[in-house]
C-alpha positions as CSV (number, residue, x, y, z in Angstrom):
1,X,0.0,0.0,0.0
2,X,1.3,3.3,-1.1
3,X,1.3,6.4,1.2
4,X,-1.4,8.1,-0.1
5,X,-3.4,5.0,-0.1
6,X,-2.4,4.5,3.3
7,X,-3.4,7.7,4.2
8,X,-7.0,7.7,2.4
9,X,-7.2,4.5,4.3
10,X,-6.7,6.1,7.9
11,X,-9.1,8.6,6.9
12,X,-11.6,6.3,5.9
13,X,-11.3,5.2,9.6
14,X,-11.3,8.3,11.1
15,X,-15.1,8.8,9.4
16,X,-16.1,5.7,10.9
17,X,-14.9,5.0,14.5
18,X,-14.6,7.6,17.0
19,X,-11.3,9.0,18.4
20,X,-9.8,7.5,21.7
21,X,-7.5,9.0,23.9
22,X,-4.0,8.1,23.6
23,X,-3.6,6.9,26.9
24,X,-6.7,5.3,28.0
25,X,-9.3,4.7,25.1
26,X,-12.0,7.4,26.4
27,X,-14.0,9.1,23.6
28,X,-12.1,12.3,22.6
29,X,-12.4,15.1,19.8
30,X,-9.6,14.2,17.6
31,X,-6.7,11.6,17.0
32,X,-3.8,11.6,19.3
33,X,-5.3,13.4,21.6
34,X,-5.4,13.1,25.6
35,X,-8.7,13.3,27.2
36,X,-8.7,15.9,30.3
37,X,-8.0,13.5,33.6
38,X,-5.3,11.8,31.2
39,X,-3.5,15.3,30.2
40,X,-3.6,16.7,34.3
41,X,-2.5,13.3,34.8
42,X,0.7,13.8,32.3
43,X,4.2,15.5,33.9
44,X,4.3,18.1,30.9
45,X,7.7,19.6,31.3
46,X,7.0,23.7,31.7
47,X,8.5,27.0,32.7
48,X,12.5,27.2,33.7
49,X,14.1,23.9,33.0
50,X,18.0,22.3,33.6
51,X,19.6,23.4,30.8
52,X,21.3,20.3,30.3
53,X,18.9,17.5,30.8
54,X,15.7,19.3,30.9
55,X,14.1,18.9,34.6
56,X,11.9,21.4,35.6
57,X,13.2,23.9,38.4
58,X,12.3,26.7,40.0
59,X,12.6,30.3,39.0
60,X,11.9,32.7,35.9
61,X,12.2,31.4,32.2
62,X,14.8,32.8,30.8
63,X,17.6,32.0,32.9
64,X,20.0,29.6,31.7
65,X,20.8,27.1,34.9
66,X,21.4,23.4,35.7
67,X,20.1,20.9,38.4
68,X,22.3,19.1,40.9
69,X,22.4,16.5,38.6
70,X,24.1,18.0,35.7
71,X,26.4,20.3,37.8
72,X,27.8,17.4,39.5
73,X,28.1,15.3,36.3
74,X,28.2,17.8,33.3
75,X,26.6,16.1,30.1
76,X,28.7,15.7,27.5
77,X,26.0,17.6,24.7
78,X,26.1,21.5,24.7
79,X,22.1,21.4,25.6
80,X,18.7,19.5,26.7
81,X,15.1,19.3,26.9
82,X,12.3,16.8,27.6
83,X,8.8,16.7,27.0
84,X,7.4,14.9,30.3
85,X,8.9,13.5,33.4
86,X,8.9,9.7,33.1
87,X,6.1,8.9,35.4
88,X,2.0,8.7,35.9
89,X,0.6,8.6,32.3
90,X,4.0,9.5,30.6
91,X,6.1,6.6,31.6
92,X,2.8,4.4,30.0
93,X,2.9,6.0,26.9
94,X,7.0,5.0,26.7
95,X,6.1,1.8,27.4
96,X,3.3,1.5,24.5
97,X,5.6,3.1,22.3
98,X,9.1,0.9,23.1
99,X,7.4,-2.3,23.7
100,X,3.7,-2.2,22.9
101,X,3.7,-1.5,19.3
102,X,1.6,1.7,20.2
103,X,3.1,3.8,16.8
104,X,-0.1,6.0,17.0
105,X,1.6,7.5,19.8
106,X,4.4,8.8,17.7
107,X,2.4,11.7,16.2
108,X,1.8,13.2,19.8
109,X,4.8,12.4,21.5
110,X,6.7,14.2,18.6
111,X,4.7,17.4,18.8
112,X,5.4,17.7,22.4
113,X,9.2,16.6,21.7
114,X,9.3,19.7,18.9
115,X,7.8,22.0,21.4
116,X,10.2,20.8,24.5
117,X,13.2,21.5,21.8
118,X,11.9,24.7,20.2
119,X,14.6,26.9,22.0
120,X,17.5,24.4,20.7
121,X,16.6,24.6,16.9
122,X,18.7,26.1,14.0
123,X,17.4,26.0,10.6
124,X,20.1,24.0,9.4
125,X,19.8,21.8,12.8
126,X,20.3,17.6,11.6
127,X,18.4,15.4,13.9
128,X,19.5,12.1,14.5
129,X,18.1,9.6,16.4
130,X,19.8,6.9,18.7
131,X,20.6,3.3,17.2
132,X,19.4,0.6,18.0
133,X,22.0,-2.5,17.5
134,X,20.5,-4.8,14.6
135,X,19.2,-7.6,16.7
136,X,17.1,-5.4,18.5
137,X,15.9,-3.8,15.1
138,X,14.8,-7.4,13.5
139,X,13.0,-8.1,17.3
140,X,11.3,-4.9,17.8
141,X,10.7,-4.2,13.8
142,X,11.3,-0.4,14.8
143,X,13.5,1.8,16.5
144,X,11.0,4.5,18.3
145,X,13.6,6.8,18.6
146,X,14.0,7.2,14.8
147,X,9.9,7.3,14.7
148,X,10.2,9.7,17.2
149,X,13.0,12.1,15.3
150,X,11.4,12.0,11.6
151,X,8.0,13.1,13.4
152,X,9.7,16.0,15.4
153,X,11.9,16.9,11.9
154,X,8.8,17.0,9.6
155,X,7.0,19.0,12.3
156,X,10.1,21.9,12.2
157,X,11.1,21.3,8.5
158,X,14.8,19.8,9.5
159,X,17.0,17.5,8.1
160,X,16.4,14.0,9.3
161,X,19.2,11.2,9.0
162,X,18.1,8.2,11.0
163,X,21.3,6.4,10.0
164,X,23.5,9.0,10.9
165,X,24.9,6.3,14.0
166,X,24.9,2.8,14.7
167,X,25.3,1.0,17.3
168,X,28.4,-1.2,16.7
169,X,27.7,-4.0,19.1
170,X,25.1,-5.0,21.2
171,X,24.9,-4.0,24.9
172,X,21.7,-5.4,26.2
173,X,19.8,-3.8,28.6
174,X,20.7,-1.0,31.0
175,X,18.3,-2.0,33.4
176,X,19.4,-2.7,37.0
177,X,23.0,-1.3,36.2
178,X,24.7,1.5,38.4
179,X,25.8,5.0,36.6
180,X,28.8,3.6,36.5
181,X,27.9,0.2,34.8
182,X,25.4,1.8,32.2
183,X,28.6,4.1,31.3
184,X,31.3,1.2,30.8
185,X,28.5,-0.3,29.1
186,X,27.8,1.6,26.1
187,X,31.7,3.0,26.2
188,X,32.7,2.7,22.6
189,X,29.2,1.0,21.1
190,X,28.2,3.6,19.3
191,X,29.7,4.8,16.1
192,X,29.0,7.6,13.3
193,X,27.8,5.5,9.6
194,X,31.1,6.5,7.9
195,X,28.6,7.3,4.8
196,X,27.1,10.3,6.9
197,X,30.2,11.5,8.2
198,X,30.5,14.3,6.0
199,X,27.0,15.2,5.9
200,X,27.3,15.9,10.1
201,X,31.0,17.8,10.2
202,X,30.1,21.6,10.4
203,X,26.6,21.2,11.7
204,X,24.5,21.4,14.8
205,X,22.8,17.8,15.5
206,X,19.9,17.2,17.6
207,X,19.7,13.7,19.5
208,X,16.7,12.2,19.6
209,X,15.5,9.1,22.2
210,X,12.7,8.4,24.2
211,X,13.9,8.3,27.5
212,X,17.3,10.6,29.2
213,X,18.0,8.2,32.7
214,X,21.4,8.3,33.3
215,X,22.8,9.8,29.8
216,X,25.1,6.7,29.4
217,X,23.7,5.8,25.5
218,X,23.3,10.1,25.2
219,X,26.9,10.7,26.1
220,X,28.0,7.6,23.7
221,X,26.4,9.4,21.1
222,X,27.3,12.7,21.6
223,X,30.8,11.5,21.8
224,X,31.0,10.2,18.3
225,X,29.3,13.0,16.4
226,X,31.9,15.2,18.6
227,X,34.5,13.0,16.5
228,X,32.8,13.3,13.2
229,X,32.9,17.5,14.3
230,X,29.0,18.5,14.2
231,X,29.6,22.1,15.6
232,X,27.5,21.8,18.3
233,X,25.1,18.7,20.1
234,X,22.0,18.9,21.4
235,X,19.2,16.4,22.9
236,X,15.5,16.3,23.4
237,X,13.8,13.1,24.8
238,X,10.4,12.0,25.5
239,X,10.6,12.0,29.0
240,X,13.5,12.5,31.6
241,X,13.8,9.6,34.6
242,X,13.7,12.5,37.7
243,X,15.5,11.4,40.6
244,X,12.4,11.9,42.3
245,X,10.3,10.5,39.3
């Protein structure tokens, strides 16, 4: 099926069933959307945030600061932003979207990843989404974080190069590790595709992923486009794992 076919075909649908919230299934206006105890439910990321991972703290917009977090372990990218906290109905909608087949979540998630990164965008801005190792690819049939980044790139007109890394070997899951152990682990995993090499030297790149927890597979990243010399990094997530999250 073609894209316009596919489209006429999801329109077709629209006419005949009714919309469902994102998160729960109750009867709402239009697709995507979040009915009103499933939005004041959502950790929507607003006001002054860390600077470099995207928490919200307190104080005026404007100001350019950093939580404990990142001043006690800098990140290695120049900036961040998140859309939610990953809790409540925000750490549900990750979870339909990395393990639930839930792609009708991508439209939404990407808006509000767009909006979260507004402040970081350049028109020439590349976004580039963090690899997934093959194995996980031919599992999972998708990597969300590439859904995610050709969404957020077709919402602010940017270039989108879902290839731009790979993930040389596998590294498994992060779950259960310490900082330190998630670091060690992903040391050296990721690589820049030597065929977009010269397409990122020069220009400012924004990471994309789902979820920021510990910035290991972030920092990874970050440190191979540093090596294929993108002027500047920058990362926007779905939602940020808060220490008090």
């Amino acid at each position: 099926m073609g894209l316009q076919s596919g489209a006429l075909l999801r329109r077709a649908v629209d006419l005949i069933l009714p919309h469902q919230c994102a998160a729960c299934r109750e009867i709402v206006e239009g697709g995507g959307m979040l009915c009103g105890a499933c939005w004041r439910q959502t950790p929507f990321v607003t006001g002054l945030v860390c600077d470099g991972c995207g928490v919200p703290l307190p104080g005026e917009c404007g100001d350019t600061v950093h939580c404990d977090e990142c001043l006690a372990h800098p990140p290695a990218w120049d900036h961040g932003r998140a859309a939610t906290i990953y809790r409540d109905v925000a750490r549900r909608l990750v979870l339909g979207l990395k393990h639930g087949d839930r792609l009708d979540l991508v439209g939404p998630a990407s808006e509000w990843m767009a909006r979260a990164a507004q402040p970081l965008l350049r028109p020439e801005t590349i976004v580039v989404p963090v690899p997934v190792h093959r194995w996980r690819l031919i599992r999972r049939r998708y990597n969300q974080a590439a859904l995610l980044g050709r969404g957020l790139a077709r919402r602010c007109g940017l270039d989108w190069h879902p290839d731009a890394l790979v993930r040389a070997r596998s590294t498994g899951s992060q779950d259960h590790k310490s900082r330190e152990e998630r670091f060690a682990n992903v040391s050296g995993a990721i690589e820049v595709n030597p065929r977009r090499a010269r397409a990122l030297a020069g220009r400012d790149v924004l990471l994309v992923d789902d979820v920021m927890t510990s910035g290991a597979t972030l920092t990874a990243c970050t440190e191979a486009l540093r090596q294929a010399s993108a002027a500047s990094v920058s990362v926007v997530v779905l939602a940020r794992a808060a220490r008090d999250a």
